[in-house]
N, C-alpha and C positions, 0 to 999 in steps of 0.2 A: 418445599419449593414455593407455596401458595405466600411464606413470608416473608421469603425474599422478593418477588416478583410483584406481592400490593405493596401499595404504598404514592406517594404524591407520582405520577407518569407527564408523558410526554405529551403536549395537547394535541387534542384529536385533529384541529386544520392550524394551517399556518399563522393566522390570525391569532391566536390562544396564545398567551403569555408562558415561556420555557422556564421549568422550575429549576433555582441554581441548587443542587442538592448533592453532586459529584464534588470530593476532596481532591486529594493529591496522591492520596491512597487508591479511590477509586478511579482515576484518571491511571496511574501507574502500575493496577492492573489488568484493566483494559489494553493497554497497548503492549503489556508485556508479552499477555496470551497472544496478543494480535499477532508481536515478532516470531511468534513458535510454529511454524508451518510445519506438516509434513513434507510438504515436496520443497520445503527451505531447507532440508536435511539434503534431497538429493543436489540441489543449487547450490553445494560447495563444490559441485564440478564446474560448475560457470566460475565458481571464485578461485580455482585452483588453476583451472584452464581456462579464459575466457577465452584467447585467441585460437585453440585449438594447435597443440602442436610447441606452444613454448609457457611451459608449467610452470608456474612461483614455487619457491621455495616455500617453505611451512611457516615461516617469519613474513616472509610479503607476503604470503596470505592472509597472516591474521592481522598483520599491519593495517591491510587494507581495507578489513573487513570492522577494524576501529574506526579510521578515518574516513570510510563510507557512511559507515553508521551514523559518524557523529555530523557528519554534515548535512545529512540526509535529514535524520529526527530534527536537526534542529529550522531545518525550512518545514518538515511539516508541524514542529510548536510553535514556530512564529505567526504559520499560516490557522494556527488554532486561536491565537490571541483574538481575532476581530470577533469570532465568533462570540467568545465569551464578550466580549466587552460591548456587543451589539445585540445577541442572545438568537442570532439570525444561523440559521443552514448556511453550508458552504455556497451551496449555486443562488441563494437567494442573495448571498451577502456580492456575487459578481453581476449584482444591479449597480452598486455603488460605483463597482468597475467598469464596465463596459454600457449600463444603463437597462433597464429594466427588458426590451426584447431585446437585444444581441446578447445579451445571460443567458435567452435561452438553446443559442449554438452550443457554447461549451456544456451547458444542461444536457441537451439531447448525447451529446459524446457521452458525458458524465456516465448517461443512464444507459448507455450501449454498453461501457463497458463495466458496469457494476453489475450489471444481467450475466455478462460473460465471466467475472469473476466471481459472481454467485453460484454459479451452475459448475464452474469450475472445482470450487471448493468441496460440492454433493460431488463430485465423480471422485475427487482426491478421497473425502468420508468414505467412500463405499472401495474404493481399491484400499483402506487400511484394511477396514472390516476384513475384506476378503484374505489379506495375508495372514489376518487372525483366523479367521473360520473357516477359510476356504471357500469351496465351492458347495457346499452345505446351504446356504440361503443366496437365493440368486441375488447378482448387481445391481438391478433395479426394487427388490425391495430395500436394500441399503439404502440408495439412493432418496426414496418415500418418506422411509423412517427418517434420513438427515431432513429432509426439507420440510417434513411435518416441526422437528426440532425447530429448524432456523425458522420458522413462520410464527412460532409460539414466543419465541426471545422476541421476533421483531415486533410481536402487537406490544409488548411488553418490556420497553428495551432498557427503559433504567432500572427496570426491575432486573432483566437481565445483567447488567452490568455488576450490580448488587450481590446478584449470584456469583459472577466470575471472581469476583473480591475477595468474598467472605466463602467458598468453598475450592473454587475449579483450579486457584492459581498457587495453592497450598500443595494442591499434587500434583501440578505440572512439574512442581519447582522438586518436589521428589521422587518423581519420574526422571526429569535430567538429571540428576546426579548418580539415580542410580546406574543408567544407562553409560554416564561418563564414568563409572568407576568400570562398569566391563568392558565397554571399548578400550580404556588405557591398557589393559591385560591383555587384549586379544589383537589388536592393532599392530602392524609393524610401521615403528617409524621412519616418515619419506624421508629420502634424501633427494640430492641433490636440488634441479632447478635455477631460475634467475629471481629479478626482478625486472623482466622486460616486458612484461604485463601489466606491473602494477597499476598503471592508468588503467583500461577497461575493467580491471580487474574492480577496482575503486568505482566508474563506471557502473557497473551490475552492481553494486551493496544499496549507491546512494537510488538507483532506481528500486531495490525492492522497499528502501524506506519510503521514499518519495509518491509512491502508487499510491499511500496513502494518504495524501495532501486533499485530493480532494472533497473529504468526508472528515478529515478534522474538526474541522466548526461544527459536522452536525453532531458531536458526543462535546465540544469545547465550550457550547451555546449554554449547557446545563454546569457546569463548572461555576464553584465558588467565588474563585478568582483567577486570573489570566495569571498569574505563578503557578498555581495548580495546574494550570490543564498544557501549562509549558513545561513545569517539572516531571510530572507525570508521563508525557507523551516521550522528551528526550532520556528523562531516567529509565522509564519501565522499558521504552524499546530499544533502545540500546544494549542493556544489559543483558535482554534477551536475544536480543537476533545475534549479539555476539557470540554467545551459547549455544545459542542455534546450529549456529556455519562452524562453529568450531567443532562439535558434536558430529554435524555433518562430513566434516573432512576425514574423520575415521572412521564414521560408517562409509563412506563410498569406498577408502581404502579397505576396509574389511570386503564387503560387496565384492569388490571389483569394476576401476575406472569406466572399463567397456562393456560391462552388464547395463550399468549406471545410464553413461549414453545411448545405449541400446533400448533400454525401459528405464525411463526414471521412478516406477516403483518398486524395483530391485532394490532402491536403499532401504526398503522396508524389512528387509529379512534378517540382517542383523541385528533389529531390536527386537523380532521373536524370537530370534535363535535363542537370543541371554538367557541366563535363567530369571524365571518369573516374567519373563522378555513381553508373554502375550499381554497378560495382566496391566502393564504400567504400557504397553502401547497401545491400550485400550483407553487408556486414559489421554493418552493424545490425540486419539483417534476423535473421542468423545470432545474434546476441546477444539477440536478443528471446528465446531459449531458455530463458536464464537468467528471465526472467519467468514461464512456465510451469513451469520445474523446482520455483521455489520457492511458486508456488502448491501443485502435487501433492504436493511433499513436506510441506509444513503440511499439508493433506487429508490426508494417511500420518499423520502424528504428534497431529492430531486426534483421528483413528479408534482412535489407541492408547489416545486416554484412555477409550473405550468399549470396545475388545478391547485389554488390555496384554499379553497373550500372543500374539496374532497375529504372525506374519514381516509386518516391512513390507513386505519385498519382493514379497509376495504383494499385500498392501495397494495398492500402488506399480504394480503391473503395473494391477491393474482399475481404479485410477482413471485412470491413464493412456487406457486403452480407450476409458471412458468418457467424457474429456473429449472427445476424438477423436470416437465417437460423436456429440454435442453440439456441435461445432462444425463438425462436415460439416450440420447443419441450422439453426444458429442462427441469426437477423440483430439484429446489434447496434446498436441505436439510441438507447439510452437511457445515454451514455456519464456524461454529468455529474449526471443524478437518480441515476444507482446510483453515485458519488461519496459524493451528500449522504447516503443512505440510509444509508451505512457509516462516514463521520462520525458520525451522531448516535447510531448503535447502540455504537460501540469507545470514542469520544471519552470519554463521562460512564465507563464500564467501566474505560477505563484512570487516570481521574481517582479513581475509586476505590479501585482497586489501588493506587494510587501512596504516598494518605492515611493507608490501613490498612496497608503493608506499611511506608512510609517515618519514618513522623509517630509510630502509633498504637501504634509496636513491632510491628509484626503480625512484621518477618524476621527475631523471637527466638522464634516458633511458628507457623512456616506450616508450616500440617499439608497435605501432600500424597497422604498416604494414601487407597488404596481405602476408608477407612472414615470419609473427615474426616465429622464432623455440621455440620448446613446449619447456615447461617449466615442464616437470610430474613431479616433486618435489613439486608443488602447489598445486597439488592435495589431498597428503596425509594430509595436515593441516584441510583443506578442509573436507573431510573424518571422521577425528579426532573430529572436529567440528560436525560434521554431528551425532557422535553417543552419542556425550557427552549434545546434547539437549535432546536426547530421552531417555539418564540415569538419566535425572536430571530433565526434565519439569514432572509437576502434574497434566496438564491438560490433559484429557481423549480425543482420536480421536475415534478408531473407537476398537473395542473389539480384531481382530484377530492381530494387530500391537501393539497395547499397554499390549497386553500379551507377544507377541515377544520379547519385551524391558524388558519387567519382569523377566522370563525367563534369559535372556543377564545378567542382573542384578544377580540373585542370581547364576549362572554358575561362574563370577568372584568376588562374594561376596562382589557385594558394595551395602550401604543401601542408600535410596534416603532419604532425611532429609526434614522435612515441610517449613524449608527456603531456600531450593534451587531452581534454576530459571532458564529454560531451555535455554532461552535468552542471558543471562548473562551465563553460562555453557559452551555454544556455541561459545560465542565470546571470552569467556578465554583462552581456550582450545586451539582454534584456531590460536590463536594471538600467544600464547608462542610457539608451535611448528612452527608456523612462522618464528616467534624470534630465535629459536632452529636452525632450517633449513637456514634461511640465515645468520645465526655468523659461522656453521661449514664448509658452503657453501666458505664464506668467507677466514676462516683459510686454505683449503683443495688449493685453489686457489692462496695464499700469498706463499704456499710450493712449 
């Protein structure tokens, strides 16, 4: 491990020059591991049912879970390119966007919820564990043991990457297959259903890719070239999340649909069941690391855009601590509203960035400086974006907010259509007022 993990690292404060030493190989996989969740196994019930009550057939399933994926990955390679091409952190590089303090709004969100899906990730580690071992070693030292893990990748995280490369992503990859050759035996296959889902269905894929948009640039910043760390990210997690949810729709069918929604780590027990079942889900068990590393290290390089002199490693040790803390008390329930919530908030954000950096010239003056001046004109696309998912996505969060929306909706008389796609809504929406804002921007300036 000591050879995979030295070697040229990531500089201790923000200041310090990122070394470009990640290929396309190690960009692709990184993100492949990243697509392989455990409880992305149980979230073929979101993809199979996302409305509750009117199920895709097994072809719009997977249909959707392509054309989510691929739209998904590829807003979060495009949103990796400034990274590399600038060498800057995701929240540091939304100085050029919104100006060095209003970066640190979407900062502090960033770092709210990469805490919660850190902690998340230790409570997912220790419910594998437990399906493996049982009740033999209590959930909190599971818990310890993952976040001791993830705190050692995060001081160390190209080295970590290094690792995932050249050992971890050889036996995931024969792990899934083994598991899909005993699910195809043991599985009965679905019938019937529609395609009257397929929107939210699509919906939930591009949010599971898209959560991770905002932490692109901090693994895209050390990339060789902006082909790399955009091949990488759309090849490796594509190919996998598709494996993933496709793997996943027969273990829940094995399971059973309403164990699944009852406890979503019920999908676990069809990959012990198999034979050698515990063995190689120990291995994914063990790889779910990589999910928590690269939460806390985004939370680390977050934090730098608020203290750029801090040691991360200092940084890196307490949020560590802290996840751990948090996930020795948490209970996770709310797996696919806090999905939606993080689509609608990154979605329209990185539609913007994309407009102004790619379109508007913005990456011949992205000022990342301690001292960029705001920019509040980026906000309202932003905004715009922000309300045009929640007029238009069909997945259900939480009762007292999706009534809100409803309500919003029939006050200015728009009807939400069964093909619409909050995803896609958001990034429209956003992009043309974008577009809107820096052409008039432009003319008001030539005057």
């Amino acid at each position: 491990m000591s050879h995979a993990i030295h070697g040229e690292e990531v500089p201790l404060t923000l200041e310090g020059e990122p070394p470009k030493t990640l290929g396309v190989l190690d960009q692709g996989a990184l993100w492949a591991n990243l697509a392989v969740s455990l409880l992305g196994f149980s979230g073929a019930l979101f993809l199979i049912d996302p409305l509750g009550g009117a199920p895709l057939t097994v072809t719009a399933a997977l249909v959707a879970t392509v054309v989510g994926s691929l739209i998904g990955t590829t807003m979060v390679g495009l949103a990796a390119i400034p990274g590399t091409q600038t060498g800057k952190p995701a929240m540091v590089l939304l100085r050029g966007l919104f100006g060095a303090r209003l970066s640190y709004f979407p900062t502090v969100l960033n770092i709210i919820q990469m805490i919660g899906w850190g902690a998340f990730e230790l409570w997912v580690i220790a419910q594998g564990a437990l399906a493996i071992f049982g009740d033999t070693v209590p959930y909190a030292v599971w818990v310890i043991v993952a976040g001791v893990i993830t705190t050692v990748l995060t001081v160390w995280p190209l080295g970590a990457v290094r690792l995932i490369r050249r050992y971890i992503t050889v036996l995931v990859i024969i792990a899934m297959i083994w598991f899909a050759v005993q699910f195809l035996g043991d599985a009965q296959p679905r019938t019937g259903g529609s395609w009257e889902a397929f929107a939210p269905a699509v919906d939930y894929v591009i949010a599971l890719s898209v959560s991770w948009v905002p932490l692109a640039a901090d693994f895209a910043r050390h990339s060789r070239s902006s082909r790399a760390a955009f091949t990488g990210v759309v090849g490796g997690y594509t190919l996998a999340q598709v494996a993933c949810l496709a793997l996943g729709v027969y273990a829940v069918a094995i399971a059973g649909a309403e164990a699944v929604a009852a406890d979503s780590t019920a999908v676990f027990g069809p990959f012990v069941a198999v034979p050698l079942g515990a063995l190689f889900f120990a291995i994914l068990v063990l790889r779910e690391a990589d999910q928590s590393f690269a939460n806390v290290y985004s939370t680390t390089v977050s934090l730098q855009n608020l203290m750029p002199r801090v040691d991360r490693r200092i940084i890196s040790t307490l949020i560590g601590l802290l996840t751990v803390a948090i996930a020795l008390v948490v209970d996770v329930t709310s797996y696919g509203a806090f999905l939606g919530v993080i689509g609608a908030v990154f979605v329209p954000m990185f539609a913007v960035l994309a407009v102004d950096y790619f379109l508007l010239g913005g990456a011949a003056r992205w000022n990342t400086d301690a001292d960029a001046p705001a920019r509040w004109s980026m906000l309202v696309p932003w905004a715009l974006g922000f309300a045009a998912y929640w007029l238009t996505t069909s997945t259900p969060t939480v009762a007292p907010w999706d009534g809100f929306w409803a309500g919003v909706r029939e006050v200015i008389g728009f009807t939400r259509e069964p093909w619409m796609n909050g995803a896609l809504g958001a990034a429209i929406v956003a992009a043309l007022a974008t577009l809107l804002i820096g052409l008039v921007t432009r003319r008001v300036a030539r005057r």
